[in-house]
C-alpha positions in Angstrom: 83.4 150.2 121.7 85.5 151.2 119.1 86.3 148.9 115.7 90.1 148.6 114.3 90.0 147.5 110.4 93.4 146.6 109.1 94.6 147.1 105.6 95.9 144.2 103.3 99.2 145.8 102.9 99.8 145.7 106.5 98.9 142.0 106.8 101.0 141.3 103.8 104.1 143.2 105.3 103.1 141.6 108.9 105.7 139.0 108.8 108.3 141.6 108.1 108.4 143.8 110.9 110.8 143.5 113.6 109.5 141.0 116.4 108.9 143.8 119.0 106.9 145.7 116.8 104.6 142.5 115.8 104.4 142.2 119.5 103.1 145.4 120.0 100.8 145.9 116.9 99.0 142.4 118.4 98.8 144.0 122.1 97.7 147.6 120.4 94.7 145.9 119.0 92.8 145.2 121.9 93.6 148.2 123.7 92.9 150.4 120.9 89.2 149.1 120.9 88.4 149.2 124.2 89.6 153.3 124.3 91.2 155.0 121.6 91.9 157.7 123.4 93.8 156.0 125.9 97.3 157.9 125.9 99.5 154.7 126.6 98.9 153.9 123.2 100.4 157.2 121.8 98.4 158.0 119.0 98.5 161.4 117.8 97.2 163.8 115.6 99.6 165.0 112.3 97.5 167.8 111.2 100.2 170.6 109.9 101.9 167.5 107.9 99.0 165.8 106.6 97.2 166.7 103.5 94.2 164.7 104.9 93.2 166.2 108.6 91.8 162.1 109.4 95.7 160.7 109.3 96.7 159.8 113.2 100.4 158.1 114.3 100.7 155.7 116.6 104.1 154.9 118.0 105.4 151.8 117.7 109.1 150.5 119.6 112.2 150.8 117.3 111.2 154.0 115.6 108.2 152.9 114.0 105.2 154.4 113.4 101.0 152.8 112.4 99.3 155.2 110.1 95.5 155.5 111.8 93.2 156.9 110.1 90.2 158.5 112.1 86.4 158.6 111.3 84.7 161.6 110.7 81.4 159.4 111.9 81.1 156.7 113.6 84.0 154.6 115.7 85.5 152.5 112.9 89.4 153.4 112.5 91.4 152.3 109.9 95.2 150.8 110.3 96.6 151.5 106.8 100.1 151.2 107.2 103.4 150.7 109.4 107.0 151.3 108.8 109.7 153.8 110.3 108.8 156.8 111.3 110.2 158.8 108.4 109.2 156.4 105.6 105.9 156.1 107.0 104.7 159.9 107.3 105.9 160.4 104.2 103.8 157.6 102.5 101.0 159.3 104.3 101.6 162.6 103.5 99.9 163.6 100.2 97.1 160.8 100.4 93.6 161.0 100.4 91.6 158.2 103.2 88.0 158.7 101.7 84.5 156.8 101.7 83.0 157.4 97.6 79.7 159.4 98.4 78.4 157.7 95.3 79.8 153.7 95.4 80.5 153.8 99.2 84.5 152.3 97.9 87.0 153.0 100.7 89.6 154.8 98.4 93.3 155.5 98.9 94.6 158.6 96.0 97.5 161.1 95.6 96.2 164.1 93.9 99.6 165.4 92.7 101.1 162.1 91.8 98.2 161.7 89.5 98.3 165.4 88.0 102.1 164.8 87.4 101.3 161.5 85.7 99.1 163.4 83.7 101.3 166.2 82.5 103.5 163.5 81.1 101.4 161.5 79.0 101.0 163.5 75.1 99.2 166.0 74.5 95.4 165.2 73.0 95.1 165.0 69.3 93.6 168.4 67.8 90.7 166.3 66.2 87.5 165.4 68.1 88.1 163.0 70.5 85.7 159.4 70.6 87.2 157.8 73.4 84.7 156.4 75.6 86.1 157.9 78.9 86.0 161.1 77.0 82.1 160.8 76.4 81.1 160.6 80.1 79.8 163.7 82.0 81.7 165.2 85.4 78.5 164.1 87.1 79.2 160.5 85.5 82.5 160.1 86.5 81.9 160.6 90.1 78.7 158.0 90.0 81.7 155.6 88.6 83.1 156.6 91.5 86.0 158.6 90.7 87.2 160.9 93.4 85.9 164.9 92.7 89.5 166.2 93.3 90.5 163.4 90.7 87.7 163.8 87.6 90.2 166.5 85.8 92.5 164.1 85.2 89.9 161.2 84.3 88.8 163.5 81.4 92.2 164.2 80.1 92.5 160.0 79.1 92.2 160.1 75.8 93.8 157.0 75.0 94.3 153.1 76.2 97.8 153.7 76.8 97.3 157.1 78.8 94.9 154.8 80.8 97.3 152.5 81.1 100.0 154.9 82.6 98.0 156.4 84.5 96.0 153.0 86.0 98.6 152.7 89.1 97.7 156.1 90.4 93.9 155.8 90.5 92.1 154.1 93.5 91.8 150.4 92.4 87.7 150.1 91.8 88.3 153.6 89.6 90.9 151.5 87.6 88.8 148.8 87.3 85.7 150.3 86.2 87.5 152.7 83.5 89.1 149.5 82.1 85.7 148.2 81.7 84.3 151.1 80.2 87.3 151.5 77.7 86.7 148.4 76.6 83.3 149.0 75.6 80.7 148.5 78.3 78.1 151.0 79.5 78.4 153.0 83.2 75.6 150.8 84.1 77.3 147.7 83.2 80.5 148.5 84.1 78.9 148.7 88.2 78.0 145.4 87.6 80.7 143.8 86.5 83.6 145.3 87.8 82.5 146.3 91.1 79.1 144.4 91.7 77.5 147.2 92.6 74.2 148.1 92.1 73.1 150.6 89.4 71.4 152.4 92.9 73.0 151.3 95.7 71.1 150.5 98.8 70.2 153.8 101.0 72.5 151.8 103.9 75.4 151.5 101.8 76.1 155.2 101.2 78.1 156.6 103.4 77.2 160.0 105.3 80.4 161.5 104.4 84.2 160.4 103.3 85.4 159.8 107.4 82.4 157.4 107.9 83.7 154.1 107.9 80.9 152.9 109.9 79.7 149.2 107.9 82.7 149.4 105.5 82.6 145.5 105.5 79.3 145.2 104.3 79.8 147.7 101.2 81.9 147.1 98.3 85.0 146.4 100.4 88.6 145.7 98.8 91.6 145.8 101.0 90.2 146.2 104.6 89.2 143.4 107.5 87.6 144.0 111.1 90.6 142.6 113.2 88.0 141.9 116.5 91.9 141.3 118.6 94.9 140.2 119.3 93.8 136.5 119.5 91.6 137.2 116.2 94.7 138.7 114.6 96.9 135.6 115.7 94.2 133.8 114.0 94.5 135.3 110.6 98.2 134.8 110.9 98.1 131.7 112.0 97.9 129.8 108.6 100.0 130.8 105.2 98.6 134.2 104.7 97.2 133.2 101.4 94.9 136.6 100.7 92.3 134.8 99.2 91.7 133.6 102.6 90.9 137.2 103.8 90.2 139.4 101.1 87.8 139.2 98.2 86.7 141.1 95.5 83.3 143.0 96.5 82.0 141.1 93.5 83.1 138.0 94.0 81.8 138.4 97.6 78.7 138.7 95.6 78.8 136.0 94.0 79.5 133.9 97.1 76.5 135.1 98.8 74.1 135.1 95.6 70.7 132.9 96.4 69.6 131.5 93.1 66.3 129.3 93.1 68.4 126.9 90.6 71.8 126.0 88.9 74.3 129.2 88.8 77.4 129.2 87.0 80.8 131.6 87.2 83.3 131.8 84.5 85.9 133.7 83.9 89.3 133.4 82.0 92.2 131.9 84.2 93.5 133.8 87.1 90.5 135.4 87.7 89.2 134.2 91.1 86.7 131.3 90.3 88.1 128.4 92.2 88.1 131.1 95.1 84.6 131.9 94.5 83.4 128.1 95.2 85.8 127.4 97.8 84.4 130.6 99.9 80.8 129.7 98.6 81.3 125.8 99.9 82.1 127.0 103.3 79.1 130.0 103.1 76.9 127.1 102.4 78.2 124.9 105.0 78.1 127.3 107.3 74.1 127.5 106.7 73.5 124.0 106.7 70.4 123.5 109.6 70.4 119.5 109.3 73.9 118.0 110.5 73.0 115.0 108.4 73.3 117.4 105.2 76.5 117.7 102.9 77.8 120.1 100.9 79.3 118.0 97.6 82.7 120.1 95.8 83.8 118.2 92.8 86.1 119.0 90.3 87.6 117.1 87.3 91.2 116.2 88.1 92.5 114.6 91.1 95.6 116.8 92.5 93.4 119.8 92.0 90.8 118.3 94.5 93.1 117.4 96.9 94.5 121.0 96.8 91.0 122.3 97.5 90.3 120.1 100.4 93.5 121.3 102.3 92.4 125.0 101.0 88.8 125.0 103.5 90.6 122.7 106.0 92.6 125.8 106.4 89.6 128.4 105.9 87.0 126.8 108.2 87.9 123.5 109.7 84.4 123.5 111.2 82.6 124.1 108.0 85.2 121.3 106.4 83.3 118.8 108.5 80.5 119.2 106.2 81.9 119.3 102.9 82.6 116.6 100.7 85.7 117.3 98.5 86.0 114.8 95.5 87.2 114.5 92.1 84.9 113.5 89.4 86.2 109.6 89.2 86.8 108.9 92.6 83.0 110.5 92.9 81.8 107.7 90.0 83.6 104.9 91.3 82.4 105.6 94.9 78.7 105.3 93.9 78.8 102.6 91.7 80.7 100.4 94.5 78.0 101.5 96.9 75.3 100.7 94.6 76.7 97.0 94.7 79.0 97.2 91.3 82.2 95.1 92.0 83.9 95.6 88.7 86.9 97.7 88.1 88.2 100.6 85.8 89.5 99.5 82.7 93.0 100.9 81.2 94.6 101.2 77.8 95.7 97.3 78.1 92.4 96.3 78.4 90.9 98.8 75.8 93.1 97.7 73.1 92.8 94.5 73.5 89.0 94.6 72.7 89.2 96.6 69.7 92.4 94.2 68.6 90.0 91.6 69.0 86.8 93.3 67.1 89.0 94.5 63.8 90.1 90.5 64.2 86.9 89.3 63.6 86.2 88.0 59.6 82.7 89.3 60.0 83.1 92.8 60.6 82.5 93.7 57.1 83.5 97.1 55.6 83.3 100.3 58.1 82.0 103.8 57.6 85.1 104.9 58.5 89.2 104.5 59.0 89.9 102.3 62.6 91.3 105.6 64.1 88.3 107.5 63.3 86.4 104.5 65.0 87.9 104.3 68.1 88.0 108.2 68.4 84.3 108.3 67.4 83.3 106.0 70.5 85.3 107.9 73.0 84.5 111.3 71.9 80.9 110.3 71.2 79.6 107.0 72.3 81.6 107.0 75.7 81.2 110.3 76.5 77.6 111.2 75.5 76.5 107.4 77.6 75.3 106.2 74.4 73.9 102.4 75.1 71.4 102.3 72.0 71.8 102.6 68.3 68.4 105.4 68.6 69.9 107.6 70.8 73.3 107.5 68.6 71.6 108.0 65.6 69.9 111.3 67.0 72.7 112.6 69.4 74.8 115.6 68.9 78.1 114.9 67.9 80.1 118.3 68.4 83.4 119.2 67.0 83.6 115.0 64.8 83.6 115.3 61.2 80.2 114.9 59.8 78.7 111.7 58.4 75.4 110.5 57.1 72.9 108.7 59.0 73.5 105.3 57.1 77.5 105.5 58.1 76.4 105.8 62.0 73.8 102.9 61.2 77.1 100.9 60.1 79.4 101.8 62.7 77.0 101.0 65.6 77.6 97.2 65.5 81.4 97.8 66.2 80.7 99.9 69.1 77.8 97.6 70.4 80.6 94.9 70.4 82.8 97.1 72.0 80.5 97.3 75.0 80.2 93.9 75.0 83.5 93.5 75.0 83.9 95.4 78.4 80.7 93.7 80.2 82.2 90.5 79.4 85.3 91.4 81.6 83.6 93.2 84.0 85.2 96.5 83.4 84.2 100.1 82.9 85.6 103.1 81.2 85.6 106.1 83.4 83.0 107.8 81.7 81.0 104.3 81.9 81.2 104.5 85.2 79.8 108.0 85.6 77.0 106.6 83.4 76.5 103.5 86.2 77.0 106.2 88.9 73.7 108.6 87.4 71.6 105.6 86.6 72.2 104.6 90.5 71.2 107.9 91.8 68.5 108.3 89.5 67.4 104.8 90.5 67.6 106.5 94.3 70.7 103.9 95.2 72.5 107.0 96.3 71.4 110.2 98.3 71.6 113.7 97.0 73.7 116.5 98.6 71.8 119.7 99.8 74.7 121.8 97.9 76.8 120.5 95.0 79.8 123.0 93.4 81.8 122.2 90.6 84.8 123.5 89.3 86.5 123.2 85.6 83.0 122.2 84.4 84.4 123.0 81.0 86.1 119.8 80.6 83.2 117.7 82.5 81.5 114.8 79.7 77.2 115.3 79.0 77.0 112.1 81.2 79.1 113.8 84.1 77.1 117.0 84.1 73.8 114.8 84.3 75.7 113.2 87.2 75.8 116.4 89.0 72.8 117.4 88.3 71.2 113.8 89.2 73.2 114.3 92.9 72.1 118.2 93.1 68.5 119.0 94.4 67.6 120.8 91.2 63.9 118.6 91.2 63.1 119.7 94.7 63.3 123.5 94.3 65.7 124.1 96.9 68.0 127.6 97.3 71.0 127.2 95.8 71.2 123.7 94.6 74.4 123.5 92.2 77.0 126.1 91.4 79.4 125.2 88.1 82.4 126.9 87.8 84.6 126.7 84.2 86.3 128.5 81.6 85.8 127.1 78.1 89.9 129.2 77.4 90.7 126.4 79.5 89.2 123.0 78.2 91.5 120.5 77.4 90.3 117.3 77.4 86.3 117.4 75.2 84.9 119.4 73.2 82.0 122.5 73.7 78.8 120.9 75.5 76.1 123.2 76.8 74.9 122.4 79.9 71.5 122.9 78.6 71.9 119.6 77.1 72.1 117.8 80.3 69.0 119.9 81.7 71.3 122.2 83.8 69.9 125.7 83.2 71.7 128.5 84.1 70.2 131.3 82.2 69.8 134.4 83.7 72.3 133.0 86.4 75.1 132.8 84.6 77.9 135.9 85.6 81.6 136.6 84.5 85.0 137.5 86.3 86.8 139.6 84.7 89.7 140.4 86.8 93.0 138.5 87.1 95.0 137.9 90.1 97.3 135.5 88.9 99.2 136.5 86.2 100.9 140.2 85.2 98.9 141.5 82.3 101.9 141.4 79.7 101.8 137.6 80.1 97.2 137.2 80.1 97.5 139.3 77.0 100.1 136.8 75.6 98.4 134.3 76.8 95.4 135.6 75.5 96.9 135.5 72.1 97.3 132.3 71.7 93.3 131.9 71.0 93.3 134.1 68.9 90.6 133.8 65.9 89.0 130.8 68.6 85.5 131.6 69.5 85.2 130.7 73.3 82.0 129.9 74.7 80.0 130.6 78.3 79.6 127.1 79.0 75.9 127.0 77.6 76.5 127.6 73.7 77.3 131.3 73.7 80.2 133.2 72.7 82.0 134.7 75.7 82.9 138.8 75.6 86.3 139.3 76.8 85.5 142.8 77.3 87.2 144.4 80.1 89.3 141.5 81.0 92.5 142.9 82.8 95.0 142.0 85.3 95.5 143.9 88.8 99.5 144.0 88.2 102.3 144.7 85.5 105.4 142.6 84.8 108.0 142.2 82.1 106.9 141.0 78.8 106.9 137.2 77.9 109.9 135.7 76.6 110.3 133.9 73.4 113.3 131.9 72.5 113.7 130.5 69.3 116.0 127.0 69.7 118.0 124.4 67.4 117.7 121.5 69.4 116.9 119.8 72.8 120.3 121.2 74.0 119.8 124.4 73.0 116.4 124.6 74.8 117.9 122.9 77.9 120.5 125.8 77.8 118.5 128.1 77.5 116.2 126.7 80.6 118.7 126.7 82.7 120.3 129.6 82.2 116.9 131.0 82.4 116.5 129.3 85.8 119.5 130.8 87.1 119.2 134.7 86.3 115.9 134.2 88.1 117.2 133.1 91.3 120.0 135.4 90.7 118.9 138.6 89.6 115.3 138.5 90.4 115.8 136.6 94.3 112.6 133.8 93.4 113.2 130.7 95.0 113.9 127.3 93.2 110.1 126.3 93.9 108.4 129.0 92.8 109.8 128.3 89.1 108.1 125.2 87.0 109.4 123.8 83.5 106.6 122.0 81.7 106.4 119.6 80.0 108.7 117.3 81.7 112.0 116.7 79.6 114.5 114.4 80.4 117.2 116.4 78.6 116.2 119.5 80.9 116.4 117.5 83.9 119.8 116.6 83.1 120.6 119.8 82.3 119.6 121.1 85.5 121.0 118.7 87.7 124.3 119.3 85.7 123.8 123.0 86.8 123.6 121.6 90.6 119.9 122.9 90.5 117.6 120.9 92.5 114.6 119.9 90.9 111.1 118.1 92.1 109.0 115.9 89.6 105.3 116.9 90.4 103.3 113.7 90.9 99.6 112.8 90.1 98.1 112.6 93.6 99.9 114.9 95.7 99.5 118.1 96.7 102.8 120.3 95.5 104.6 121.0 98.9 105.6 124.8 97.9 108.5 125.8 100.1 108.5 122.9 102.5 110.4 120.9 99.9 112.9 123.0 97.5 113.1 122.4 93.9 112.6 123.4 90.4 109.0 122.0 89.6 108.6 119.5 86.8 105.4 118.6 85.1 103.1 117.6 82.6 100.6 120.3 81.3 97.8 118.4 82.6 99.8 117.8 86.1 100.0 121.9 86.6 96.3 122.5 86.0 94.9 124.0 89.2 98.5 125.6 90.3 100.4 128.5 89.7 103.8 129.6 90.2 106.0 133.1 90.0 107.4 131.9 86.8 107.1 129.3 84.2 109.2 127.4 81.4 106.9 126.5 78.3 109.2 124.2 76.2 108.2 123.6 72.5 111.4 123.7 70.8 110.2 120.3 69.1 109.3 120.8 65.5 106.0 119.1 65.8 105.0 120.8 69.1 101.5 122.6 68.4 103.1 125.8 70.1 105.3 126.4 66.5 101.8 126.3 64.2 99.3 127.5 66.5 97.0 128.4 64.0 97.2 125.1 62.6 96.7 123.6 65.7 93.6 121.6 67.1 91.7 123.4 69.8 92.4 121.4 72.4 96.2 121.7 71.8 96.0 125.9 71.6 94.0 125.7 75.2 96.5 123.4 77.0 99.2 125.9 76.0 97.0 128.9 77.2 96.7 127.1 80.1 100.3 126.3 81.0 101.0 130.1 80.2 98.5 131.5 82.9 100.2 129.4 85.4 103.0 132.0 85.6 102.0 135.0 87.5 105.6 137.5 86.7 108.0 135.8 84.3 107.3 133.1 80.9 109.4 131.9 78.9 108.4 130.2 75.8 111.0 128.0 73.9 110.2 127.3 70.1 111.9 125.8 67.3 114.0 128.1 65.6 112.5 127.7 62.4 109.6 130.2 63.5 112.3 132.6 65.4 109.4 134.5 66.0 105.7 134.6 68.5 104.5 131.6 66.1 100.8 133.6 65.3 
């Protein structure tokens, strides 16, 4: 029986075909597999137009046409594209359909667009040329799996920008792995990290020649899924056709399906696929589970963003949602504690204040080591969030990114925080990260069973105490496949500072592996975005710088824009009228355009405009085009979501976005991270002081 694959373009373009056509493409499907040949189904050979002798047409009603392509081995057939008849032979016409000998890569190329691309970029300089592409051998080229007919033109890249011009022309992995080699890394390392493919691929994986699609799913697959029918295709289309869903990269696929004997980790700058990675390993793991009395445990630090995620694998594999637990941090804490017996609550600023009112009240307290600001920050950022319930354990703890101060100072400042604590047990009341502290003592104490699988995403911005937590609830101790799986990026930490996970006995060396290619966002906006860390020295998540090397975006768009205002009005102006050549001259939809932070002049403004808007809430998931709207939020609020353009406003003075450099860490990384939430169009407002990209 025959095998029909279906490209991603054709999914994507599904929705716009005329109704009959959709009708019949669905029908096709089964009939194709049960007899290619059958001549109802009209498919056709296009040998004299065709510079590839595998290209079939299949007639569709209306005048269109499916582009088939044939194997040379095997019965696995390709559907690779659908439009009118004209349009769609002509798309075909030049292409190449081809299994790599070497990486086994499905690849889709145009010799003579390429060659004409290449006759445009400058000449090469007279001098000897260093550029790493120019280094590599012919016979190295085509192990990196670029095409034979295609290596000329490889060779001639002399430069970043050539690569860059000449990037949308090459078969995606090629692009991929020449970016990665540009950038510095080896041939070897570039399979690895690009593609995720072995050094030697597996005998299995190589294809017997470029028409043998047989398996294509199992090898380093990018744009093509088995469609097993009509009912299987309704299936696909059933939900939003999200592609994350369908498609991922071969190495993230990898990563999904990697069996570690301890804790792995996954980062990656934003944009680059590692919330999709744990959702897609979450239901891989589910879907191995052998005891129905195990659970898989997903966590992640903010509450809208696990709320998303729990609709996101209700939608993938309601079965496997069954099984998996989808939680944010402090609802996790607060659900242990109150099932270990605790019946407290979780204090708030009120309550906080009030204590510390009451201890710089008291006659007694003698002189401090240090200003009452410095105080209170030093118990949250080091007391509260390291669990710290003895003056030992402060006196010896690590106390990253406070100013430093002598071991007699901490010996006078423990007394205030002791009374502090005091202070909360007498009302009965917990900070969050005391009750993450309760909730690890209680499954320590075995008042709480483990998961079989815990995942964790934006472990950046997770406390010492919460990564003990997870490793407390994760079957680390019993030696179990695949116990824990963290998922962070330190560009993106916003609310502590650096903590290895070493320190809370999580160790992921040797298991620790890097995304480097965005989805999200256009690469004129991740290199802006990019920018605004400059000089910061980002870490892995365990105390190691992080190599940016090789980071790129799939996609191009137009460069960020920076506009330099007076006031609020001006910015609110500038906004709206932003807002309005976008839906104007650029056809994106009221909801698929965010403004952060939330302004109350710009929400005037916009209303004034008769532009709807919709304040994003904590809580809830954002109801994309079910509910129309301009989106309004706090940087925190848009964490986790992304949207086709986005409004930074900073036009205040004092906003950290008009002295970056100045600015503390924190600060430069919840900018970054409001930026990479835009995947075409930014806009940046500053104060007009700077007039200028304020670094």
């Amino acid at each position: 029986m025959a095998q029909l694959m279906m490209h991603r373009d054709v999914l994507k373009g599904y929705h716009k075909l005329p109704t009959k056509v959709q009708k019949k493409v669905a029908g096709f499907m089964d009939r194709f597999q049960v007899n290619p040949a059958d001549p109802s189904l009209h498919v056709h050979k296009l040998d004299e137009m065709m510079a590839d002798s595998k290209v079939r047409g299949a007639n569709l009603p209306d005048g269109y046409r499916a582009i088939i392509i044939a194997p040379e081995q095997g019965d696995t057939y390709l559907m690779v594209h659908i439009d009118t008849h004209d349009k769609a032979y002509a798309w075909a016409k030049n292409k190449r359909f081809e299994m790599h000998p070497k990486t086994g890569v499905f690849q889709v190329f145009d010799v003579e667009k390429l060659q004409a691309a290449v006759e445009q970029q400058p000449e090469k300089p007279a001098s000897p040329d260093d550029y790493p592409l120019a280094t590599l051998s012919e016979a190295e080229l085509f192990r990196a799996g670029v095409p034979e007919p295609l290596i000329p033109a490889v060779k001639a890249i002399s430069s970043d920008e050539s690569l860059e011009a000449l990037s949308d022309y090459l078969p995606k992995d090629c692009r991929d792995l020449l970016v990665g080699i540009a950038a510095g890394l080896s041939l070897d390392e570039a399979l690895e990290e690009m593609l995720g493919i072995a050094t030697v691929p597996a005998p299995e994986l190589i294809p017997e020649g470029p028409g043998d699609f047989t398996n294509v799913a199992e090898r380093a697959n990018f744009d093509l899924v088995l469609v097993k029918g009509e009912e299987h295709l309704k299936d696909i289309l059933e939900a939003p056709l999200e592609e994350w869903r369908i498609f991922l990269h071969p190495y993230q696929k990898k990563l999904v399906e990697w069996g570690t004997k301890g804790p792995m980790n996954i980062n990656g700058s934003a944009g680059t696929g590692k919330t999709v990675c744990l959702i897609h390993r979450a239901v891989y793991l589910a879907n191995k589970l052998k005891d129905p009395k195990e659970k898989v445990l997903l966590t992640t630090f903010t509450t809208n963003l696990s709320i998303t995620l729990k609709e996101y694998i209700r939608q993938m594999d309601s079965s496997a949602a069954e099984h998996i637990e989808v939680t944010n941090l402090h609802a996790l804490s607060r659900t242990i504690c109150t099932r270990s017996g605790w019946k407290g609550r979780i204090g708030d600023d009120e309550d906080f204040d009030a204590i510390w009112d009451s201890i710089w009240a008291n006659p007694e307290l003698g002189q401090l080591p240090m200003a009452q600001d410095e105080m209170v920050k030093e118990y949250w950022n080091v007391i509260d969030a390291n669990g710290i319930d003895n003056e030992e354990d402060y006196l010896t703890t690590v106390r990253s990114a406070r100013p430093r101060i002598s071991r007699k100072q901490r010996r006078q400042a423990w007394p205030v925080f002791r009374a502090f604590q005091r202070g909360l047990k007498k009302r009965n009341i917990l900070t969050i990260e005391g009750a993450i502290h309760q909730a690890r003592l209680a499954v320590e104490q075995g008042n709480f069973n483990q998961y079989r699988h815990v995942l964790v995403d934006e472990a950046q911005d997770f406390s010492l105490e919460a990564l003990k937590l997870i490793r407390a609830l994760s079957p680390i101790k019993e030696s179990l496949l695949d116990p824990l799986c963290t998922v962070g990026d330190g560009h993106q930490r916003i609310y502590r500072a650096k903590i290895p996970m070493s320190r809370a006995g999580i160790e992921i060396r040797g298991r620790s592996r890097r995304l480097k290619i965005n989805y999200r966002t256009s690469e004129q906006i991740r290199k802006y975005a990019q920018a605004m860390l400059k000089g910061l020295e980002i870490d892995d998540l365990d105390g190691h710088q992080v190599s940016i090397a090789g980071d790129h975006s799939v996609f191009k768009g137009p460069e960020p824009i920076v506009e330099a205002c007076k006031s609020q009005k001006d910015e609110a102006e500038a906004i709206v009228a932003w807002v309005q050549t976008l839906m104007d001259d650029h056809s994106l939809k009221n909801y698929e355009i965010c403004i952060t932070p939330y302004k109350p002049a710009i929400v005037t403004a916009l209303t004034d405009a008769n532009i709807s808007i919709l304040q994003l809430k904590p809580r809830e998931v954002d109801p994309g085009k079910d509910e129309p709207g301009v989106r309004l939020g706090t940087i925190k609020r848009i964490k986790g979501l992304e949207f086709r353009a986005i409004a930074l406003a900073c036009a205040e003075p004092d906003d950290p976005m008009n002295h970056l450099i100045n600015a503390e860490v924190l600060e430069r990384c919840e900018r970054y991270v409001a930026a990479t939430r835009a995947r075409e169009h930014l806009l940046v407002t500053i104060h007009d002081s700077r007039r200028s990209t304020p670094w």
